[in-house]
C-alpha positions, 0 to 999 in steps of 0.5 A: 663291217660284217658281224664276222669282223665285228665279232673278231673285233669284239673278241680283241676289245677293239670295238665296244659290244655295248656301243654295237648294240645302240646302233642295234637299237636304232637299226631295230627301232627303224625296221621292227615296226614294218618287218616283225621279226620279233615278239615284243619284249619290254627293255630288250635293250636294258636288258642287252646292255647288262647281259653284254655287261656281264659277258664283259666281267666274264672274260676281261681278257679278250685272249679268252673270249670266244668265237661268238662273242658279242654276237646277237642271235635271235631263237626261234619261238619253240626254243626254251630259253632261261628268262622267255616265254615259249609260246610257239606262234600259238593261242595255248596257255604258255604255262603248258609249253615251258621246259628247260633251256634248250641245249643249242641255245646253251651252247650258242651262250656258251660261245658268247652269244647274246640272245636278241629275243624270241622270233616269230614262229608259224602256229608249232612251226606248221602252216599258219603264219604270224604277223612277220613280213619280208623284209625286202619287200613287206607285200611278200612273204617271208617264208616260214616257218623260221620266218622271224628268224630268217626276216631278223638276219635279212633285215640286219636287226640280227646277224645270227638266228636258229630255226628248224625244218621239217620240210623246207622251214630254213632253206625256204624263209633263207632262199625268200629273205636272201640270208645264208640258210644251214639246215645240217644233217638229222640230230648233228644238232641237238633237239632237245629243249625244242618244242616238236613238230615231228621227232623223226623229221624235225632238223635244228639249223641256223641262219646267218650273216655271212659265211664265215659266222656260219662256220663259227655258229656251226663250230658252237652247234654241231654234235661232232664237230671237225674242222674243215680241211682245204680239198686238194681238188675241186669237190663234187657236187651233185645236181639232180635230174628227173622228176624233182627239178619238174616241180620247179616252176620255170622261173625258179629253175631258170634262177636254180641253172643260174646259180649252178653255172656260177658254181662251176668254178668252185666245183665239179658239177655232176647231174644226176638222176634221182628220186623218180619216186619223189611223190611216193616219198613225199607222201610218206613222209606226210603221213609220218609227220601228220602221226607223229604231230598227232602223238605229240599234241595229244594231250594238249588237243584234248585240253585246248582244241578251241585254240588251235587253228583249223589247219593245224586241228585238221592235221591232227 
């Protein structure tokens, strides 16, 4: 059954949370070890089962319970959460990092969600990768830097994670882990409560089981909210032409012409050619990040420069 009917389930009582996350429990124990989607957390699922309890005593009428109700999200390790250490992927005391819960995880309690655990973020949502594998294949990578995010939702442990993007952090560890990757529009999603990497360029985004959880997940997130409407023709959808799709390798433009034919049904497909200045744009935007990582981690790099990464300390 996939987590969008589970959690309608869960909703009308016809199916037990606590009994849900047992078989959780035994999907994690199998996949975790290989996969690292998650930090270690000592009685995760003592500590589920009294959360799942409590949301129970919440709402015992299953009229009143929200769309996400029961559903698991794993947070993305520069999110505060109430009751986890933020460490985000890095080797700086945690008791610099801490702040208060992050309101993208309020909302997501808020519509009845149960936090798994913390995933594995790269070093500040940067480069340096942490110990996550695909988990397709463990030889591949999972993409970063939502990589224990995406690697949660591709293994099945958890059918709703958030992550962020700065430059390709969501839809690239989606597009590797073969899960749904939403990365919305600049601040349509609530930054505050998240650990920075760069505040002009910095998007908070999710990934999810199936569609349908999506809609739901982005109906709890999103700052200004309207239900979809069915369009009364077919909507367009540009596909651009140029010197963008010439980065592509041609593997994965091959994949990229595929995926636009099967498109054709649904939409009007348009080409279109733009961003001749993709690599003057690139460049730009390098430089506003590298200066706005710097402004952010000023003053920790004065304190604990030793314990950053080499790849990390060159961008500041």
């Amino acid at each position: 059954m996939s987590q969008s009917l589970l959690a309608r389930a869960f909703r009308l009582g016809e199916i037990s949370v606590k009994n849900y996350l047992s078989q959780i429990e035994r999907d994690y124990l199998a996949y975790e070890p290989n996969v690292h989607a998650f930090l270690p957390e000592l009685h995760r699922f003592d500590r589920l089962q009294k959360e799942a309890e409590e949301l129970l005593e919440q709402y015992p009428d299953p009229q009143t319970r929200p769309y996400l109700f029961g559903v698991l999200v794993g947070v993305k390790d520069i999110f505060h959460a109430d009751g986890f250490t933020t460490q985000a992927g890095s080797r700086l005391p945690a008791d610099e990092l801490q702040s208060k819960q992050a309101e993208s995880v309020t909302r997501l309690k808020k519509a009845g969600a149960l936090i798994m655990g913390k995933t594995v973020t790269t070093e500040f949502a940067y480069f340096t990768p942490g110990p996550t594998r695909n988990p397709h294949n463990p030889e591949h990578t999972p993409g970063g830097s939502s990589s224990g995010s995406a690697a949660a939702v591709g293994a099945g442990m958890s059918p709703l994670a958030v992550g962020t993007q700065t430059i390709g952090s969501i839809i690239r560890p989606a597009s590797f882990c073969g899960v749904l990757g939403m990365k919305p529009t600049f601040d349509r999603v609530s930054r505050n409560g998240v650990i920075p990497l760069s505040t002009s360029l910095d998007h908070i985004g999710f990934f999810a089981e199936n569609l349908d959880l999506a809609l739901h997940t982005a109906r709890a997130l999103y700052n200004d909210w309207d239900e979809p409407t069915i369009p009364m023709k077919k909507p367009t959808l540009g596909i651009p032409d140029g010197k963008y799709l010439d980065h592509v390798s041609k593997e994965g433009q091959a994949h990229f012409e595929r995926i636009c034919n099967l498109l054709g049904d649904s939409y009007q497909i348009r080409h279109i050619s733009i961003m001749d200045d993709f690599q003057a744009t690139r460049n730009r935007h390098d430089l506003i990040m590298s200066a706005e990582v710097a402004r952010v981690h000023s003053v920790w790099f004065k304190k604990y420069e030793s314990l950053y990464s080499p790849k990390f300390s060159e961008l500041i």
